[in-house]
FIVEXZA-220060 format. One record per residue (C-alpha): x, y, z; residue number from 0; residue in one letter. Coordinates in nm, 2 decimals, always signed. Example, Ala and Ser with C-alpha at 12.3 -4.5 7.8 and 13.67 -1.06 7.14 Angstrom:
REM residues 2
TITOR      X      Y      Z seq type
TITOR  +1.23  -0.45  +0.78   0    A
TITOR  +1.37  -0.11  +0.71   1    S
***
This chain:
REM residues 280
TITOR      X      Y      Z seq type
TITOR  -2.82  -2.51  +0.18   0    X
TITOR  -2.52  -2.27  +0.30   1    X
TITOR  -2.22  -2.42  +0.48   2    X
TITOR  -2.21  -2.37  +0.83   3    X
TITOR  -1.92  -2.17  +1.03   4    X
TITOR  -1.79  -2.52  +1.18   5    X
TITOR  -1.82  -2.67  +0.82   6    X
TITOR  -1.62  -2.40  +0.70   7    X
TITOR  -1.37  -2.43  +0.98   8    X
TITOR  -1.30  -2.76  +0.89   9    X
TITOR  -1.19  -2.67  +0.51  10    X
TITOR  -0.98  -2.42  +0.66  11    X
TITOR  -0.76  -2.70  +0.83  12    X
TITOR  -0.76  -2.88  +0.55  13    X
TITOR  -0.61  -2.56  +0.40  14    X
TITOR  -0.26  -2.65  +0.59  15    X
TITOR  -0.24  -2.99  +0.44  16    X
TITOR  +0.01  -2.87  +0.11  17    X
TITOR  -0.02  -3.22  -0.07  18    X
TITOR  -0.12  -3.20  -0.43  19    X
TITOR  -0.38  -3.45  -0.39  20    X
TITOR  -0.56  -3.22  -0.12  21    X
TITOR  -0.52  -2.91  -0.25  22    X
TITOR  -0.66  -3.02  -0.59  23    X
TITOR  -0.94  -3.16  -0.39  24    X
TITOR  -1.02  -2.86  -0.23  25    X
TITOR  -1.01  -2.68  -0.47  26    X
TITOR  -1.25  -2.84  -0.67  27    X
TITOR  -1.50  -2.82  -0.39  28    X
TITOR  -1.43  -2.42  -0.31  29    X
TITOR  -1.48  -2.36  -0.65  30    X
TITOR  -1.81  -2.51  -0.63  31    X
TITOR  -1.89  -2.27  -0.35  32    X
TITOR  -2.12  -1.96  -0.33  33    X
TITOR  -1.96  -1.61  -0.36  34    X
TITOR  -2.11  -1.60  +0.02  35    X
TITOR  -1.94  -1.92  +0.09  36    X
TITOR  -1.60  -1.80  -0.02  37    X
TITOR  -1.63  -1.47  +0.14  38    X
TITOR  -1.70  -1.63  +0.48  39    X
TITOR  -1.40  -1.87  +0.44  40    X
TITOR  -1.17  -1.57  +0.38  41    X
TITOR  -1.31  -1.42  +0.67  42    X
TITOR  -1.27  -1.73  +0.84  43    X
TITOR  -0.87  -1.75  +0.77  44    X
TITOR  -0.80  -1.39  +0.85  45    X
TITOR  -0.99  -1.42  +1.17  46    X
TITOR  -0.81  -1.73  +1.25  47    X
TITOR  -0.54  -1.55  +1.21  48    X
TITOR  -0.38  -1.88  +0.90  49    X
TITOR  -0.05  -1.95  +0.90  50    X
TITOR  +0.08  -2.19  +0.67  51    X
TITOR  -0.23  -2.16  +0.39  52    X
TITOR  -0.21  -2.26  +0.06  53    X
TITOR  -0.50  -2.08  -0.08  54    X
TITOR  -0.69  -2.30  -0.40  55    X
TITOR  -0.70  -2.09  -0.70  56    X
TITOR  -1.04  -2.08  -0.73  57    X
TITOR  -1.04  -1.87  -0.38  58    X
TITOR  -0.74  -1.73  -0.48  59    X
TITOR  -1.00  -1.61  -0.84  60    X
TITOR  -1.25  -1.50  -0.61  61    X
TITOR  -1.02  -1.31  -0.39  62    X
TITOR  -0.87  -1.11  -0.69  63    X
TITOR  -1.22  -1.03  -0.81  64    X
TITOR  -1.33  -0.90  -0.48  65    X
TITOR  -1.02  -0.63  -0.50  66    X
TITOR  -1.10  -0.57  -0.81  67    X
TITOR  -1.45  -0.48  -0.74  68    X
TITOR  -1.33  -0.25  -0.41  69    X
TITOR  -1.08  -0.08  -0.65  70    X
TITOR  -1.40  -0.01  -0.95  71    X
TITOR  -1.55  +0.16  -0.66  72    X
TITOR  -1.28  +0.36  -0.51  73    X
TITOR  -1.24  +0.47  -0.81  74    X
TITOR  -1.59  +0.63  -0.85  75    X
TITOR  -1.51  +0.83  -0.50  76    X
TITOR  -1.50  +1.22  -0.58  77    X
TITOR  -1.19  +1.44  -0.58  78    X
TITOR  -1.24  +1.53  -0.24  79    X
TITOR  -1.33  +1.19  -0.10  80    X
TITOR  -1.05  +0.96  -0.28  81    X
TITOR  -0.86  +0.85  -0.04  82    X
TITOR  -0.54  +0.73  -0.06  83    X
TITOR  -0.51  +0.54  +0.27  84    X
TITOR  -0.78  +0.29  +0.15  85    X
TITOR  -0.63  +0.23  -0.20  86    X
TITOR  -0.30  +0.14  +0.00  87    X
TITOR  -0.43  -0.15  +0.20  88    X
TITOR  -0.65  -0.28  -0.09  89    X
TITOR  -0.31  -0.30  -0.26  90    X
TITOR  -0.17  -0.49  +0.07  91    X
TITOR  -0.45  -0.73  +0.09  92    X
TITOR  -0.39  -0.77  -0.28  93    X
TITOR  -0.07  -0.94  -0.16  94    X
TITOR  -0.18  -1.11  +0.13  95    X
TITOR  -0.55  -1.20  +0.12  96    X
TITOR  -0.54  -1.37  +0.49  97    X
TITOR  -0.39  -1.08  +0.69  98    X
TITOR  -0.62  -0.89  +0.90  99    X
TITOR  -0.56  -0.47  +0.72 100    X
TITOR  -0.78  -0.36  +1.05 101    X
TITOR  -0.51  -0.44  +1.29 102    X
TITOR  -0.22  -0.27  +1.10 103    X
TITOR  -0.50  +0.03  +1.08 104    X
TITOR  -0.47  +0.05  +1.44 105    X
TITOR  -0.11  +0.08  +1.45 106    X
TITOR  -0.14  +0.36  +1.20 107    X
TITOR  -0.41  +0.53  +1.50 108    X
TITOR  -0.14  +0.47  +1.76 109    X
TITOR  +0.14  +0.66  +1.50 110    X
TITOR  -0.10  +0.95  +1.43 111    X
TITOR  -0.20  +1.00  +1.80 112    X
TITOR  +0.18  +1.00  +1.87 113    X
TITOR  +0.23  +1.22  +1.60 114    X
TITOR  -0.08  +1.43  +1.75 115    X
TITOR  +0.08  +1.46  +2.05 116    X
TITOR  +0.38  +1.59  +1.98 117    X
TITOR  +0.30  +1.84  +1.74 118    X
TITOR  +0.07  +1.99  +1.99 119    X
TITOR  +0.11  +2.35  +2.03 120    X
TITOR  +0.38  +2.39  +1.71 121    X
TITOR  +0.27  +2.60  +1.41 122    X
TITOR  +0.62  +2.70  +1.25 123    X
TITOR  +0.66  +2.50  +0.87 124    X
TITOR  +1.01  +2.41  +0.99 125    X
TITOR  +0.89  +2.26  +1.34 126    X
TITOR  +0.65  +2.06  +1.21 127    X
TITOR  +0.85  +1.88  +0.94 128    X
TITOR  +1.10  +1.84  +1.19 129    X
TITOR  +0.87  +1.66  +1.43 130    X
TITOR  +0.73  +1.43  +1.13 131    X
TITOR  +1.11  +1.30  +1.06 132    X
TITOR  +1.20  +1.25  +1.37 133    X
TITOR  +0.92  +1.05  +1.52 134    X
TITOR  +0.92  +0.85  +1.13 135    X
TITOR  +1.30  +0.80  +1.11 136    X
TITOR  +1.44  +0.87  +1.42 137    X
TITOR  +1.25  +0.71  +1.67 138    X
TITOR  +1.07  +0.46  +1.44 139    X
TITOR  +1.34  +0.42  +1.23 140    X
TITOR  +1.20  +0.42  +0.88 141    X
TITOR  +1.43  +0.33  +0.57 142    X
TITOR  +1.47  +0.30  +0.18 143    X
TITOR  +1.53  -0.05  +0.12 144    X
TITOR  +1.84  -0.04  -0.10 145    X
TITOR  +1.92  -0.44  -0.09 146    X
TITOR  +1.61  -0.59  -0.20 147    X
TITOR  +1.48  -0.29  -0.38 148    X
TITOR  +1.28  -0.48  -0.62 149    X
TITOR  +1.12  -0.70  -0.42 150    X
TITOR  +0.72  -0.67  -0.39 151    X
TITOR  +0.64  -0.67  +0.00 152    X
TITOR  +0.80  -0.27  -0.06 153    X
TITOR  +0.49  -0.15  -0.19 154    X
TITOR  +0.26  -0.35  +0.07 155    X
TITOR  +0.18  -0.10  +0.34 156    X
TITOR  +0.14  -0.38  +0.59 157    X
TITOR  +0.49  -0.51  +0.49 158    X
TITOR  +0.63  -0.16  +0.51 159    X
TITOR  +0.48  -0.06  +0.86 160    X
TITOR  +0.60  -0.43  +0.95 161    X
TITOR  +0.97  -0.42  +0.87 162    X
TITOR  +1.02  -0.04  +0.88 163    X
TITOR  +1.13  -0.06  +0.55 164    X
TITOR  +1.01  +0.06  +0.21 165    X
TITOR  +1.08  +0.23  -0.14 166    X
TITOR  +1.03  +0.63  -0.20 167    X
TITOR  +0.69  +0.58  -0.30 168    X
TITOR  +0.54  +0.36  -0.02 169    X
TITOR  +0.73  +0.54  +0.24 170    X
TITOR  +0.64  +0.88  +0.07 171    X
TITOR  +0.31  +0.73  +0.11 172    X
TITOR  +0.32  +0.65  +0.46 173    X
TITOR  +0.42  +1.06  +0.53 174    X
TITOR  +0.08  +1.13  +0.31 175    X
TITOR  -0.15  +0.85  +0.55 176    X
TITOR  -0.06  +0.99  +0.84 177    X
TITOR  -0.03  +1.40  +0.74 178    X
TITOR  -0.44  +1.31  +0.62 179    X
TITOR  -0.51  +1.18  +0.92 180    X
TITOR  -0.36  +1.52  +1.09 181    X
TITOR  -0.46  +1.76  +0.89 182    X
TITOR  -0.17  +1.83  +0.77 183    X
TITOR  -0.04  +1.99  +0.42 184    X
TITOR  +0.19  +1.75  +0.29 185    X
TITOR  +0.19  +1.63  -0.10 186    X
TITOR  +0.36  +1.37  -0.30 187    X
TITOR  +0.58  +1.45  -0.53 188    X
TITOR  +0.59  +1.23  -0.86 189    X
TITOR  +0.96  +1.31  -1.00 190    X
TITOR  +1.10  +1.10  -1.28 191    X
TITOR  +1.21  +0.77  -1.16 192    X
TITOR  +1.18  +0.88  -0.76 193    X
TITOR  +0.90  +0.99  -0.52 194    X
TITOR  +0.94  +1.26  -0.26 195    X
TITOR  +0.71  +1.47  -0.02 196    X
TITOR  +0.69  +1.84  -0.03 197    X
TITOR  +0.50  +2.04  +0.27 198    X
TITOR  +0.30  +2.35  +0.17 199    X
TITOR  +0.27  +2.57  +0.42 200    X
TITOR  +0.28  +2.96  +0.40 201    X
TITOR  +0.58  +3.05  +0.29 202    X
TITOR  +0.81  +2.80  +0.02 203    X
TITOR  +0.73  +2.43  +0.02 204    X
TITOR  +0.98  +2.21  +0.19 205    X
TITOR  +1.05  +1.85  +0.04 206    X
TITOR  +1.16  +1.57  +0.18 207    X
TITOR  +1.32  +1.26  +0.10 208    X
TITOR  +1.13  +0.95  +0.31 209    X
TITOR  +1.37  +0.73  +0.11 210    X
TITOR  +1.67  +0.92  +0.24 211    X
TITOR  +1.55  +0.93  +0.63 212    X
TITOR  +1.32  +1.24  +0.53 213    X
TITOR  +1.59  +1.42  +0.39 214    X
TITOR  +1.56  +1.80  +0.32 215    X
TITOR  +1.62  +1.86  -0.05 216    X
TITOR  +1.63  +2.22  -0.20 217    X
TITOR  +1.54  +2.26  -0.58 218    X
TITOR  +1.87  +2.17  -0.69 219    X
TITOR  +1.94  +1.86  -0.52 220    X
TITOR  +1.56  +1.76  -0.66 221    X
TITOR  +1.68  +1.87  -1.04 222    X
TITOR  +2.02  +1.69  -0.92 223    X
TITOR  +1.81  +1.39  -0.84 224    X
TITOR  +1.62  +1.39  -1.21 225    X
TITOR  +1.90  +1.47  -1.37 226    X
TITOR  +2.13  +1.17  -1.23 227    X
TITOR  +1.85  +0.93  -1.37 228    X
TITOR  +1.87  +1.02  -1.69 229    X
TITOR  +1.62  +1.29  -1.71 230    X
TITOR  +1.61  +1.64  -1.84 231    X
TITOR  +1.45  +1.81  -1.50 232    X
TITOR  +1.14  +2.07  -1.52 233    X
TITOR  +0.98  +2.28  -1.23 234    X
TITOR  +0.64  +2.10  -1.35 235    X
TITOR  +0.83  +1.77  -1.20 236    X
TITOR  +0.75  +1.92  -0.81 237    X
TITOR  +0.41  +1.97  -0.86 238    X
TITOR  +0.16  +1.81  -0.64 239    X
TITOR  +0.10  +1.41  -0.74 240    X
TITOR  -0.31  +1.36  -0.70 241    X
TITOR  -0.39  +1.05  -0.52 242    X
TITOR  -0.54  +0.83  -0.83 243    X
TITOR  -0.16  +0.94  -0.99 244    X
TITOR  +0.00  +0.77  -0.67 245    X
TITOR  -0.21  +0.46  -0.67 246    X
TITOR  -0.15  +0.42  -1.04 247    X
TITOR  +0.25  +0.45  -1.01 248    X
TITOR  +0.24  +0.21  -0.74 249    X
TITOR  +0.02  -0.02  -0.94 250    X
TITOR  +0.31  +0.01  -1.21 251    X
TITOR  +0.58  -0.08  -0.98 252    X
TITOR  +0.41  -0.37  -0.90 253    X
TITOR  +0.30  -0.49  -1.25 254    X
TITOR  +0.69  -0.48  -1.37 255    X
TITOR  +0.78  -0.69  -1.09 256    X
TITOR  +0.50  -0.95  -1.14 257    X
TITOR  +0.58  -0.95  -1.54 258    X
TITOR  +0.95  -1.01  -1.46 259    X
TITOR  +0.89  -1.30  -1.24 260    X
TITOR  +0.59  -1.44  -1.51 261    X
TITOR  +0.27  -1.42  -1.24 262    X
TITOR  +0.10  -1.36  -1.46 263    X
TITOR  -0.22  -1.44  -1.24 264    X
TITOR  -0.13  -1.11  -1.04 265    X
TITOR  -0.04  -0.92  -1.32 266    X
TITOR  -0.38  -0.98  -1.45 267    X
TITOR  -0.55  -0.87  -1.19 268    X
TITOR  -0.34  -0.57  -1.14 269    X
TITOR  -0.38  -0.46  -1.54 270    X
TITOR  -0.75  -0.44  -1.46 271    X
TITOR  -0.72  -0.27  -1.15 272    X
TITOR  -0.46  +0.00  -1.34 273    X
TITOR  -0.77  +0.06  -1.59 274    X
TITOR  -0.97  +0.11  -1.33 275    X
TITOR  -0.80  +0.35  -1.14 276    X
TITOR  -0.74  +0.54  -1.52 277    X
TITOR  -1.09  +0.59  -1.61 278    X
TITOR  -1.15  +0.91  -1.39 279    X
***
C-alpha cells in the first residue's frame, strides 16, 4: 500500500533531526520506498519549502537518477527545440534538489517583461545592447565573482539570479535565457578559457563581456583576452557556441570542482550526464 501525504509529512520532519542514528534510520526506510514514494517526498520538501534537510543517500540516489533521466531526454530535443534555459535549472536542481526552480522561473518572467518594456520601440544593434547592460548590470547589478571564483553555486542559475553574482559562462548564460525569451539575436561565445556574448544583428556583431559588467570588446581585446591565457587566438574562437556546447562546458566546470573536492557522488552523476549531453 502507498504512503499517504501526512505519512510522508511526517518523514519529512524527521528529515531535520541530523543525528546519525536517525538519519541512518531513515534512510534505510526511504530506500525501501517506491520510485512514486520518493518522488512525492521531494515534492513534499520543495513544497514545504525544507530548511535544514539532510537528505538520506538513498533519496539523494534517486534524485541524481531523476536528473539524469531529464538530461537523456533533453538531449533527444531537436536542434531547434534544445533549449538552453531548461538544461540550466536541471543543472541548479542538480545542486539543490529541495528548491522550488518554478519560483526563480518567475523571477526570470518579471526580468524579461522588464526587459520587454524597455526595449519597446528600439531597433538600432547599439540601443538594444545598451538597454540589455544596463537593466543586467546597472540596475540589477550583475558581476563576475572574482573572490570565490571556484566555488560551485557560480554555475547554479538559481544561485546566480540569487546573489547577482556569477562566472562568464553562467552570467553569459543569463544574457542567452533572457535574449530567447525576447527574441533576440544574441549568441555565446566559447573562447579559450573565457565565455562571452556576441549580438548578430545586421551589420558587425557586437560582444560583450557579462563577466566584465557587459563590457564591449572589439576583436582585439577578444584575441587580447585568448592570448593572455595562454592561447594562440583564431577568428574560428568567436563563432557561435550551440547550446549542447554550453551545457557541456558548464558540466566541465562543475566536474573539476567536484573532482578537486573528492565528491565523487556528484561527479558521478555529472560524468553521465556529460555523455549524455555528447551523444547528439
Amino acid at each position: 500500500m502507498s504512503l499517504s501525504d501526512s505519512q510522508l509529512e511526517a518523514i519529512c520532519h524527521l528529515l531535520g533531526d541530523d543525528s546519525p542514528g536517525v538519519t541512518e534510520a531513515l534512510d534505510r526506510q526511504v530506500s525501501e520506498f517506491s520510485a512514486d514514494e520518493q518522488k512525492r517526498l521531494l515534492g513534499i520538501l520543495k513544497k514545504n519549502d525544507a530548511g535544514h534537510v539532510i537528505l538520506p543517500p538513498s533519496l539523494m540516489e534517486f534524485h541524481y537518477g531523476q536528473i539524469e533521466t531529464a538530461f537523456s531526454g533533453w538531449s533527444l530535443s531537436s536542434v531547434e527545440d534544445v533549449n538552453l534555459e531548461d538544461a540550466c535549472f536541471l543543472l541548479a536542481s542538480f545542486g539543490h534538489p529541495l528548491e522550488n526552480m518554478e519560483m526563480k522561473k518567475d523571477e526570470l518572467l518579471s526580468m524579461e517583461n522588464h526587459l520587454r518594456s524597455r526595449l519597446k520601440g528600439i531597433t538600432k544593434a547599439d540601443a538594444i545592447v545598451d538597454e540589455f547592460v544596463e537593466y543586467l548590470h546597472g540596475e540589477l547589478r550583475f558581476d563576475g565573482e572574482r573572490d570565490n571564483y571556484y566555488d560551485a553555486q557560480n554555475s547554479f542559475m538559481n544561485r546566480v539570479l540569487a546573489r547577482r553574482l556569477g562566472i562568464p559562462i553562467s552570467l553569459s548564460a543569463l544574457y542567452l535565457i533572457l535574449a530567447a525569451r525576447l527574441g533576440l539575436p544574441f549568441h555565446g561565445v566559447g573562447m579559450p578559457g573565457h565565455f562571452i556574448v556576441k549580438y548578430q544583428g545586421d551589420e558587425q556583431p557586437i560582444f560583450l563581456d557579462p563577466f566584465d559588467r557587459g563590457k564591449r570588446l572589439s576583436v582585439g581585446d577578444c584575441a587580447a583576452i585568448v592570448r593572455s591565457l595562454g592561447y594562440h587566438f583564431d577568428m574560428r574562437f568567436l563563432q557561435e557556441t550551440p547550446p549542447r556546447r554550453i551545457v557541456e562546458r558548464m558540466i566541465n566546470n562543475l566536474l573539476g570542482i567536484y573532482k578537486r573536492d573528492e565528491e565523487d557522488e556528484k561527479a558521478t552523476c555529472l560524468l553521465r550526464c556529460r555523455e549524455l549531453v555528447q551523444r547528439i
